[in-house]
Legacy VTK file of the C-alpha trace (Angstrom):
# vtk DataFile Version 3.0
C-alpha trace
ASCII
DATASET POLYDATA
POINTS 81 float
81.895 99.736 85.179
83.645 102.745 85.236
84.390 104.541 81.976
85.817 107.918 81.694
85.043 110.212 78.258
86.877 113.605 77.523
83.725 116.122 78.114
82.616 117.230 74.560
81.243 120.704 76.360
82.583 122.082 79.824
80.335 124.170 81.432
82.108 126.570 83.973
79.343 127.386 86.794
82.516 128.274 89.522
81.271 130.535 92.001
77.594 130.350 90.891
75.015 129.247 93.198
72.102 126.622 92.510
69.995 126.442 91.003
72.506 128.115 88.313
75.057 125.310 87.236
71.498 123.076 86.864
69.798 125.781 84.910
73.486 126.179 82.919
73.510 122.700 82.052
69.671 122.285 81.148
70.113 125.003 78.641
73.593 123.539 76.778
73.144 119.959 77.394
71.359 119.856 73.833
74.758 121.469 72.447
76.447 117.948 72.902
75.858 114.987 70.514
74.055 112.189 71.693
75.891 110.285 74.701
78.466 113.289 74.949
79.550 113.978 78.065
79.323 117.636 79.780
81.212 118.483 82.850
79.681 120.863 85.051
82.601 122.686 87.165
80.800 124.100 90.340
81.815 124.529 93.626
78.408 125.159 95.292
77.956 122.146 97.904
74.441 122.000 97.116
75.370 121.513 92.993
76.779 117.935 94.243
73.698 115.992 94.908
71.717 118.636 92.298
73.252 117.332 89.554
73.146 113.579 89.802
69.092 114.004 90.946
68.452 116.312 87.834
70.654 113.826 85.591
67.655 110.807 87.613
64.739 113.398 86.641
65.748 113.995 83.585
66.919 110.474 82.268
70.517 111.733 81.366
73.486 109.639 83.104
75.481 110.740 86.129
79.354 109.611 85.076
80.640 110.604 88.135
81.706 113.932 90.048
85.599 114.812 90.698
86.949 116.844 92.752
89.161 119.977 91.529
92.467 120.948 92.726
90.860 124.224 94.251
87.816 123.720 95.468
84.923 121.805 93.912
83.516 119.519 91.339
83.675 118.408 88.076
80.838 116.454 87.450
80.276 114.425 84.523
76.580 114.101 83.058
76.008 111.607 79.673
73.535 113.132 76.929
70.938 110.092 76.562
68.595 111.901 74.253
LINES 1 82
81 0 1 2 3 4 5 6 7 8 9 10 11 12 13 14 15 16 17 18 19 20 21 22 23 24 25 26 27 28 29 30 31 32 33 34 35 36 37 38 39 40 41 42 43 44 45 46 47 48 49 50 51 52 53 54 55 56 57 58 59 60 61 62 63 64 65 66 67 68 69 70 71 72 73 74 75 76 77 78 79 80
């Protein structure tokens, strides 16, 4: 099942290294209702398996991670609590 929501936060981490975008998104994930999605732009390589394992550690939901036009990700976390 693939289902695509309109992020209710976007969290622009461009240029920052990890653990940054993780840190970013730890700290404003809370700013989202419950099962909101928040896209974490980053184009760190290591922020593309950093995400999805901290969205598995932390029982939030990986949605998926898309690539940008110029360089990076956009990748889609759910709020689960």
């Amino acid at each position: 099942m693939t289902e695509v929501s309109e992020p209710a936060l976007t969290i622009d981490a461009l240029g920052k290294k990890c653990p940054i975008p993780i840190i970013m998104l730890a700290e404003q994930i809370n700013h989202v209702p419950l099962d909101g999605v928040v896209a974490v732009l980053a184009d760190d390589p290591a922020a593309y398996n950093d995400v999805p394992a901290w969205c598995r550690l932390k029982s939030h939901k990986h949605v998926g991670s898309y690539e940008l036009p110029g360089g990076g990700w956009s990748i889609h976390v759910r709020r689960n609590y």
